[in-house]
C-alpha positions in Angstrom: 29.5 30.9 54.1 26.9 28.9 55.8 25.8 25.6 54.7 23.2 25.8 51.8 20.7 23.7 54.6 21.0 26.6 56.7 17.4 27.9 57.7 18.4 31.2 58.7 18.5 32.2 54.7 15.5 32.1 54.2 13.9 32.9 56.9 13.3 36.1 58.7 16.3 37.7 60.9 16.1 36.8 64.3 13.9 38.5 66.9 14.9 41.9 68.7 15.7 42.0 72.0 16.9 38.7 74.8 15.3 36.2 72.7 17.2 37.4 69.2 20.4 37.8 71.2 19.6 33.9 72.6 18.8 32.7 69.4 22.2 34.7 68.0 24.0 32.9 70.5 22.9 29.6 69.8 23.7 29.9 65.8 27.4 31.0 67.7 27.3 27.8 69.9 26.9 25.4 66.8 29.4 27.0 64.7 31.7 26.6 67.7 30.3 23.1 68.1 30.6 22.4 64.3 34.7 24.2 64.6 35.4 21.6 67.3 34.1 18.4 65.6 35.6 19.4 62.2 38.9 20.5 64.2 39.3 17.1 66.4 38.9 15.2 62.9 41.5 16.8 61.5 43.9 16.5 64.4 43.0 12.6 64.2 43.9 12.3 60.8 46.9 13.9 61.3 50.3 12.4 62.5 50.3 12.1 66.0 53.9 13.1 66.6 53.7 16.4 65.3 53.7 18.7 68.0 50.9 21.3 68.6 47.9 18.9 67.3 46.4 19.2 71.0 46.6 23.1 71.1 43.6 23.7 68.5 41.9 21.4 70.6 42.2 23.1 73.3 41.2 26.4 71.7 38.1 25.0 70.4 36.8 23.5 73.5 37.4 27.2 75.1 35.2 28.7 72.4 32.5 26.2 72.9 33.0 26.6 77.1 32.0 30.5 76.5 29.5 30.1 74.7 27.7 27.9 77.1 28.4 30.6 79.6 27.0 33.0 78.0 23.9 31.4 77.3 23.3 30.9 80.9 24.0 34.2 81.9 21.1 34.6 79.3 19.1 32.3 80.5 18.4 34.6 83.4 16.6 37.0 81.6 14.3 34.7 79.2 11.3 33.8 80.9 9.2 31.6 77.9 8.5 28.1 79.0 8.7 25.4 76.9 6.6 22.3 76.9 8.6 19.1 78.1 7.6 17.7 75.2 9.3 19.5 72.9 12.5 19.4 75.1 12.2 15.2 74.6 11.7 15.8 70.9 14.9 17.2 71.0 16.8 15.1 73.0 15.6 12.3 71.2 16.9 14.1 67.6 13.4 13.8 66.2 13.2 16.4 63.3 11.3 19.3 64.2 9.6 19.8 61.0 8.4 16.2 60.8 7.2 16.4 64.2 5.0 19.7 63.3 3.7 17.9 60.3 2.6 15.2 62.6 0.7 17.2 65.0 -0.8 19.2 62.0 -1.9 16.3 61.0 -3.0 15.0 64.3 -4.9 18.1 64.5 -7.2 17.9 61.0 -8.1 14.0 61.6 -9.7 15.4 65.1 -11.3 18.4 63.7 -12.6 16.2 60.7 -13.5 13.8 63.8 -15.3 16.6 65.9 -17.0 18.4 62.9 -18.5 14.6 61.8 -19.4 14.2 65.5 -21.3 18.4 65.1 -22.7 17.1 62.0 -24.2 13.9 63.6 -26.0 15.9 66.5 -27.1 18.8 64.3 -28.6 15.5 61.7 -29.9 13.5 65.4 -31.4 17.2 66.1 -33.4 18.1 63.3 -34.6 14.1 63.6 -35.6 14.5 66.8 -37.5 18.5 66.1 -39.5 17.0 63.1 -40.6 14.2 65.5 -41.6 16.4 68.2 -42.7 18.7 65.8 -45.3 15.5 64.5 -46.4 14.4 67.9 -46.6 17.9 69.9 -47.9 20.1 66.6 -48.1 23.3 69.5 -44.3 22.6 70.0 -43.5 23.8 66.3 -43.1 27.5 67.2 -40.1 26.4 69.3 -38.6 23.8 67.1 -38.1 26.0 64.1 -35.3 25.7 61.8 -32.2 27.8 62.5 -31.5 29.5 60.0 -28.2 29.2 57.3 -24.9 29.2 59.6 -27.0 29.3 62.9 -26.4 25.4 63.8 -23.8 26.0 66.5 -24.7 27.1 70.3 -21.3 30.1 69.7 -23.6 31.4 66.6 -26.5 31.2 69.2 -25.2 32.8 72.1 -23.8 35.3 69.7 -27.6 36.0 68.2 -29.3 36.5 71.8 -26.8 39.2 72.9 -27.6 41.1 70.0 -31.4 40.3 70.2 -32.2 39.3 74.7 -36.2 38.7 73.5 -35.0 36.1 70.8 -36.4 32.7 71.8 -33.6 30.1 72.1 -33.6 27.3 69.3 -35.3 24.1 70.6 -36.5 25.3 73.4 -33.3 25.7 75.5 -32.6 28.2 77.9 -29.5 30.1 77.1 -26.4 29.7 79.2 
C-alpha cells in the first residue's frame, strides 16, 4: 500500500504513451530506492555475523541499477525540455509545491504591478485629452472617450479590424 502522502491517489493516472511509461518508471525507481534504504537499515541493525546480511544488499542495488537503465533507454525517446531551473530546484530539494506557490505569487504582485502601471497611463491619458481637448477645442473630435472596456491598444486593434474607417483613439495611427 503506498504511503498515505502519496500524490498519485489522488491525482489523475499517469499520461499515455513514453511520458506515462517515464513517469511509471520513476514511481518504480523510488520504490526500489525506498526497498534499498529501508533494506540497508535493517541489515545495519542486524548482527553482523549472521551470514547472508550482504546478499539483500546486493539484490536491492540490482533493482535500483535497472531501473536506471531503463530510464535511459527511455530517455531516447522523450524529447520535452525542461528549464534548468527547475532541474536546480530539484537538486537543491526545494519542495515543488512551495516553489509554484512562490512564482504564483511572484506572478499576481507583477500583474497587480503592471495593471497599476495601465491604470496610471489610462488616468495620465485622459489628463492629458481633457487638456488638449481645453487648449486645441478643434482637437475634441479626436480625443473622444473610449468607450467602456476599450482603454487597451489589444481592445483597439481588435475594433479597427472589424471597422478599417474607425478613427484611432487619440489621434494615433494604428500599428
Amino acid at each position: 500500500m503506498p504511503a498515505p502522502d502519496s500524490p498519485r491517489l489522488s491525482e489523475s493516472p499517469p499520461p499515455s504513451g513514453v511520458q506515462g511509461d517515464l513517469e511509471l518508471e520513476l514511481l518504480g525507481l523510488a520504490n526500489a530506492l525506498y526497498n534499498l534504504g529501508t533494506t540497508v537499515v535493517g541489515d545495519l541493525t542486524k548482527e553482523k555475523d549472521k551470514p547472508g546480511g550482504g546478499k539483500q544488499v546486493g539484490l536491492r542495488v540490482n533493482e535500483v541499477i535497472s531501473h536506471l537503465a531503463t530510464i535511459d533507454d527511455m530517455s531516447q525517446h522523450v524529447h520535452t525540455m525542461i528549464p534548468m531551473q527547475v532541474l536546480a530546484d530539484i537538486d537543491n530539494a526545494r519542495n515543488p509545491l512551495q516553489i509554484t506557490k512562490e512564482r504564483v505569487e511572484r506572478a499576481a504582485t507583477e500583474n497587480q504591478f503592471m495593471n497599476g502601471k495601465i491604470h496610471a497611463i489610462d488616468s495620465y491619458r485622459q489628463q492629458l485629452d481633457e487638456a488638449l481637448s481645453q487648449s486645441f477645442p478643434e482637437l475634441s473630435q479626436y480625443l473622444a472617450e473610449p468607450r467602456q472596456g476599450e482603454g487597451s491598444q489589444t481592445d483597439f486593434t481588435t475594433s479597427m479590424a472589424e471597422d478599417p474607417d474607425q478613427k484611432p483613439p487619440n489621434g494615433l495611427h494604428a500599428p
